[in-house]
TINUNU-874008 format. One record per residue (C-alpha): x, y, z. Coordinates in steps of 0.5 Angstrom, whole numbers, padded with zeros to 4 digits, always signed. Last residue first. Layout:
N
XYZ
...
This chain:
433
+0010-0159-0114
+0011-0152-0110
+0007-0154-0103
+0002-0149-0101
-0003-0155-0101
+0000-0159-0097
+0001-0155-0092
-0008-0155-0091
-0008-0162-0092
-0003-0164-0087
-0008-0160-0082
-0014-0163-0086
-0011-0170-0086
-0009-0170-0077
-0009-0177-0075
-0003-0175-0070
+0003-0177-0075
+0000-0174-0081
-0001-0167-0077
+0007-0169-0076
+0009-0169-0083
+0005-0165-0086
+0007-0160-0081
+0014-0161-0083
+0013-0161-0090
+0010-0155-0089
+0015-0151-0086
+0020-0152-0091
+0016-0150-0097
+0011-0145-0094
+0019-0142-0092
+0020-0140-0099
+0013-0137-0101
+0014-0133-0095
+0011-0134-0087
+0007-0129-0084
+0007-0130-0076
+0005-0125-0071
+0004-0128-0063
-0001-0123-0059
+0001-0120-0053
-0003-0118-0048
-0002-0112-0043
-0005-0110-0036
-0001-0115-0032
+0006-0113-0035
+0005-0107-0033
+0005-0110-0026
+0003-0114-0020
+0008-0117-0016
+0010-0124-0019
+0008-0132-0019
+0011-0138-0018
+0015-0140-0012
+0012-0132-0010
+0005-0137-0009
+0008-0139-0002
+0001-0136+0002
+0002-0128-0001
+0004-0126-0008
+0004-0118-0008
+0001-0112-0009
+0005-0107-0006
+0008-0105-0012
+0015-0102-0014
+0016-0095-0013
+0020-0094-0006
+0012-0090-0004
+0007-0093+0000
+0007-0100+0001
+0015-0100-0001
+0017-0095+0004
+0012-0100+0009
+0018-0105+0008
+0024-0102+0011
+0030-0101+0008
+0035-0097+0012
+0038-0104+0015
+0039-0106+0008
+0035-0109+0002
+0028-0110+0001
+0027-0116-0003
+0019-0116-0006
+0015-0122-0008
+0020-0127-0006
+0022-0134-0008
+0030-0135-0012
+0034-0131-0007
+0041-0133-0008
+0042-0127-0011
+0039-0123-0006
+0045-0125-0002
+0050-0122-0005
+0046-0115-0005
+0044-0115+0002
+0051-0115+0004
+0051-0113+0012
+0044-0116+0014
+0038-0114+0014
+0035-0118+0008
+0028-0116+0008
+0023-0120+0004
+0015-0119+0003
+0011-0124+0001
+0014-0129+0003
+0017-0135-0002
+0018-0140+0005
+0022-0145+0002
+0027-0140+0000
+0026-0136+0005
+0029-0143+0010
+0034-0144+0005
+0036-0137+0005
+0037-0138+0012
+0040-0144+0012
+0047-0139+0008
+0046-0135+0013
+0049-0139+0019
+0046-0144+0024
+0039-0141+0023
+0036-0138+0030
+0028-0138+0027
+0023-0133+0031
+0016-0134+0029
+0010-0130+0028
+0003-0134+0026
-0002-0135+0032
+0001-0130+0038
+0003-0125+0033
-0002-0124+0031
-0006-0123+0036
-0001-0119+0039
-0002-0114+0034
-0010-0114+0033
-0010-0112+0040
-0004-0108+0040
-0008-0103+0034
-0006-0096+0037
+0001-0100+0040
+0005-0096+0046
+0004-0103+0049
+0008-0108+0043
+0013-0104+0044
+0017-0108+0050
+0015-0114+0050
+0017-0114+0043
+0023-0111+0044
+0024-0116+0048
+0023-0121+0043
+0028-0117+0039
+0034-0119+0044
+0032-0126+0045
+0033-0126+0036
+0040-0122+0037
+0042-0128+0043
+0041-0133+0038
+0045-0130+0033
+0043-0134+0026
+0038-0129+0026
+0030-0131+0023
+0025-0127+0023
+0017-0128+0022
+0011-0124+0021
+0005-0126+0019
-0001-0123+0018
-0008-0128+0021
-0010-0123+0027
-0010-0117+0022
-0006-0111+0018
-0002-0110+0025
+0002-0115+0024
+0005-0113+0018
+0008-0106+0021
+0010-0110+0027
+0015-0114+0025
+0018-0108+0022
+0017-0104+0029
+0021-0111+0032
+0027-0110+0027
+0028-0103+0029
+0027-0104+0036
+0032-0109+0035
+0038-0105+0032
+0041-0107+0027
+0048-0112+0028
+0045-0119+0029
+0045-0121+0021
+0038-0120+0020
+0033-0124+0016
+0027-0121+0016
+0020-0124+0013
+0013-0120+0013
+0007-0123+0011
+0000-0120+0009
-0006-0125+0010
-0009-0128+0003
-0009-0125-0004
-0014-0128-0010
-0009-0126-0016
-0010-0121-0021
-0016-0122-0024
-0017-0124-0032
-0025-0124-0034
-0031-0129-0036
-0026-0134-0034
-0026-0133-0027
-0032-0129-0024
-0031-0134-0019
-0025-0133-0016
-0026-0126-0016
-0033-0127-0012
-0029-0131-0007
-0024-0125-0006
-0030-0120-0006
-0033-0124+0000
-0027-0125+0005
-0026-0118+0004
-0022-0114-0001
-0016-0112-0005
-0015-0110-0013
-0015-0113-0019
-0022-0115-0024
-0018-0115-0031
-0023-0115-0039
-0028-0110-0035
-0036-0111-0037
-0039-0103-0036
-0044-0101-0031
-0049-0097-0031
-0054-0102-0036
-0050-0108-0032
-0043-0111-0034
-0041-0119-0033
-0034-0118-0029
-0036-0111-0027
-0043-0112-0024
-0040-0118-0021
-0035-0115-0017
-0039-0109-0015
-0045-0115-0013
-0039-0119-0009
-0037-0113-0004
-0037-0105-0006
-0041-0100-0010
-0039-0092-0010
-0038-0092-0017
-0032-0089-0021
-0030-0087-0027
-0023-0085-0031
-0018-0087-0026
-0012-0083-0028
-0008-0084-0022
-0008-0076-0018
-0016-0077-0019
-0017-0084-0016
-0011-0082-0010
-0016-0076-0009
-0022-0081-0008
-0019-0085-0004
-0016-0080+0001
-0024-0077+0001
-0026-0083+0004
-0034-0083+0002
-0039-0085+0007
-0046-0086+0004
-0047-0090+0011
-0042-0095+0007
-0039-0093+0002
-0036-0098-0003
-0030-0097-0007
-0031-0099-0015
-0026-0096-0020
-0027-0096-0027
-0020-0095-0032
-0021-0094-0039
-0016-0094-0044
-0011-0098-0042
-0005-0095-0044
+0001-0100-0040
+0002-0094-0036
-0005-0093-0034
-0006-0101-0032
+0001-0099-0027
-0002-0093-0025
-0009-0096-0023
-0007-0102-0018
-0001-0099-0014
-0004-0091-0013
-0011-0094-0012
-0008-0099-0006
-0004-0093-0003
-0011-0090-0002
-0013-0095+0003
-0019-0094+0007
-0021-0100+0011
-0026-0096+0015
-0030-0095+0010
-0029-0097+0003
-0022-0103+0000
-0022-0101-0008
-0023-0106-0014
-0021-0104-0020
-0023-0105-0027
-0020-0105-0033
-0022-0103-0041
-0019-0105-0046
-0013-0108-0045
-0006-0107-0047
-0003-0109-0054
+0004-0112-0055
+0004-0115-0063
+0010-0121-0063
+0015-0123-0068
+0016-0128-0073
+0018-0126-0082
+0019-0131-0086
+0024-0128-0092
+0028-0134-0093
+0033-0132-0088
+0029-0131-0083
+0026-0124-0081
+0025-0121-0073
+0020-0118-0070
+0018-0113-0062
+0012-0110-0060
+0014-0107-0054
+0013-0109-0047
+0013-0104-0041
+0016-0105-0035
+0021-0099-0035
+0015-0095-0033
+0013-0097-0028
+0019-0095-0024
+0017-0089-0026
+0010-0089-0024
+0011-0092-0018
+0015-0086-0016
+0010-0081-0018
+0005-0083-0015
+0008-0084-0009
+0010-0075-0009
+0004-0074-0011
+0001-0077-0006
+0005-0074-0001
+0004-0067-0002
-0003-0068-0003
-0003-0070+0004
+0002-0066+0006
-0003-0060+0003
-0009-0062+0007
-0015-0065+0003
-0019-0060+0000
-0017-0060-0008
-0015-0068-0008
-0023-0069-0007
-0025-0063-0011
-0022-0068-0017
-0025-0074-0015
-0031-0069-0015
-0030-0067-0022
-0029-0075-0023
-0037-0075-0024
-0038-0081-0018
-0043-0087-0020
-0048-0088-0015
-0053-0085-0018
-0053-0088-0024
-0055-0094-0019
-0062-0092-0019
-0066-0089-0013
-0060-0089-0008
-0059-0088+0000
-0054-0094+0001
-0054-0098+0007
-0048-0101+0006
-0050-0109+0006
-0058-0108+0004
-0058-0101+0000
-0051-0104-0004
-0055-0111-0005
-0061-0108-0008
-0057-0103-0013
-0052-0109-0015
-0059-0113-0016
-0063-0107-0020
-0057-0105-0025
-0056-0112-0027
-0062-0117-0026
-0060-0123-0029
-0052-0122-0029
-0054-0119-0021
-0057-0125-0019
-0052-0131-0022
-0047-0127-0018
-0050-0125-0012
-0053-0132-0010
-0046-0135-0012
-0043-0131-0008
-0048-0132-0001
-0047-0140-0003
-0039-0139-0001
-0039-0135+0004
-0044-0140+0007
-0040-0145+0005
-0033-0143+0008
-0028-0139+0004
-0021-0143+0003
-0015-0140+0005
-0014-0145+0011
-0007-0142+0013
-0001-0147+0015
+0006-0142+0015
+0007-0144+0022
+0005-0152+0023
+0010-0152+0016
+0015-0150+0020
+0014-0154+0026
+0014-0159+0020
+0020-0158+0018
+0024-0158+0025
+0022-0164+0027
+0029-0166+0028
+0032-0159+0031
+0037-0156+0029
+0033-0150+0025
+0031-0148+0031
+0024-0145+0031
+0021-0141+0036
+0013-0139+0038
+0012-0133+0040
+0008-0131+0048
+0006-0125+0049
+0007-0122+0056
């Protein structure tokens, strides 16, 4: 019988109960933290030969030089010719969804002209070059290719280097395959901080990236953080989340199975539900009961669910989006009767999936927006990965012999006010007598 924590809105301590529930320690301890370092400064001095060190070390990798470890994209493409054809099928199809919502993301060079003939505006350019990071051995997910490499294709980034460890020389053919389909256009089989390190500062073999993004262990996120500055990084995840709100009226083991789908990732995944139908909140708990053992990953369920999940009876749906809203979860269901209404109200989700049919594993794979997104309440201020991510926009200014006038007045006027000359000068300069 797992045992899962329930809320009730009513209560007075209710606040802190909940905030009990969301509490996740998100920082590296100090063994963690001191390894990085040791590899990062190791490999921006050594290049090649540490990353090479660290791959034989930590994967056991069977290499005499780390160009060795880097996988001609021909058999990326052999990869995708030998997989069973529903897998390819499926692929492609995911793909194709994500490209296509991707594409609507993508930011145009834009100006406009005053009237003095001042011209403003702003240039949209992708990045050069982008790195991604792909999860190897058991933990395998090619899913994550599809999610991180299209949008950065979409926007035009011009070189795309993926890096996914191998441990024991195995390599995960699905991941090789999602590269090819994506558009990646190399690939190293090197993994953990040393493949973070030797693509945020480059190597003889490895080129410097402008964006690390991707998914990792604990060591691969502290090294993100780390790198910091010396190249942009999508964000530095933590555990998956899942919130439902559900009406009462969907089935329960729907709703459990739902739960589940992010409970499964790991024993910190949280999954939580809230009802104002008290009787439709027992009802899902004995769904749970009920399910849980005909799980493959029970253990790694039950664990989960026994430290972070809750069951939250509100008084009505208008506290529920209270609750969300305080809450900002990474995934978001609203399984309720008119979804579209109360998605409006929602100001705090990295994802809203709407509807009793919209389960959120269709959005891990193949609904079209990405799954990468903001965990830990960072969706308060933070978006889902996107184009977006893998441009830059550059602010244009060119400002006419009429418009000099006007401007520099005001520039004279407030660099004068902060001690400023030069600045003032520099306008000043340009003013007709």
């Amino acid at each position: 019988m797992i045992e899962i924590t329930s809320l009730t809105t009513s209560s007075t301590d209710f606040q802190q109960q909940l905030d009990n529930v969301l509490a996740w320690d998100a920082s590296s301890d100090e063994a963690v933290v001191e390894t990085v370092k040791t590899i990062l400064k190791d490999v921006k001095q050594r290049g090649d030969d540490a990353v090479l060190d660290y791959s034989r070390r930590f994967d056991r990798i069977h290499a005499d030089s780390l160009a060795e470890l880097e996988l001609p994209m021909s058999r990326a493409f052999a990869a995708l010719e030998s997989i069973p054809a529903d897998q390819r099928k499926a692929l492609e199809a995911a793909a194709d969804r994500v490209k296509a919502y991707h594409e609507h993301q993508k930011q145009d060079s834009w100006t406009y002209t005053e009237a003095d003939g001042t011209v403003l505006g702003q240039q949209v350019t992708p990045l050069d070059r982008a790195g991604l990071y792909v999860p190897g051995g058991k933990a395998a997910y090619p899913s994550s290719v599809l999610m991180n490499a299209i949008p950065a294709k979409v926007a035009g980034v011009a070189e795309l280097i993926m890096v996914v460890p191998t441990p024991d020389d195995e390599v995960n053919e699905l991941v090789l395959a999602a590269a090819a389909i994506a558009g990646v256009d190399r690939i190293f089989a090197i993994g953990g901080a040393q493949a973070v390190a030797a693509l945020a500062y480059g190597t003889e073999t490895v080129p410097q990236v402008d964006k690390i993004v991707g998914p990792g262990n604990i060591y691969v996120a502290t090294a993100k953080g780390m790198v910091f500055g010396s190249v942009g990084i999508d964000m530095i995840a933590g555990p998956s989340e899942i919130l439902v709100v559900c009406d009462g009226d969907t089935d329960p083991d729907w709703i459990a199975m739902d739960l589940f789908s992010q409970a499964e990732h790991d024993e910190d995944a949280q999954s939580i539900l809230i009802s104002q139908d008290k009787a439709f909140l027992d009802k899902v708990e004995a769904s749970i009961q009920r399910l849980l053992p005909t799980m493959e990953r029970e253990a790694i369920i039950q664990a989960s669910l026994s430290n972070r999940a809750a069951l939250i009876h509100v008084a009505d749906l208008d506290e529920a989006v209270d609750v969300v809203n305080y809450i900002a979860p990474e995934h978001l269901e609203l399984s309720v009767a008119d979804p579209m209404t109360i998605s409006k109200k929602i100001r705090h989700a990295g994802a809203i999936f709407m509807g009793r049919y919209t389960a959120e594993a269709l959005g891990d794979y193949c609904a079209g927006p990405n799954h990468v997104l903001p965990t830990s309440r960072t969706a308060r201020f933070s978006s889902p990965l996107g184009v977006y991510d893998f441009q830059k926009r550059s602010s244009l200014i060119q400002v006419s012999e009429q418009g000099a006038q006007t401007m520099g007045q005001i520039a004279s006027v407030l660099a004068r006010g902060e001690g400023l000359t030069a600045h003032a000068q520099s306008a000043e300069f340009r003013l007709k007598d």
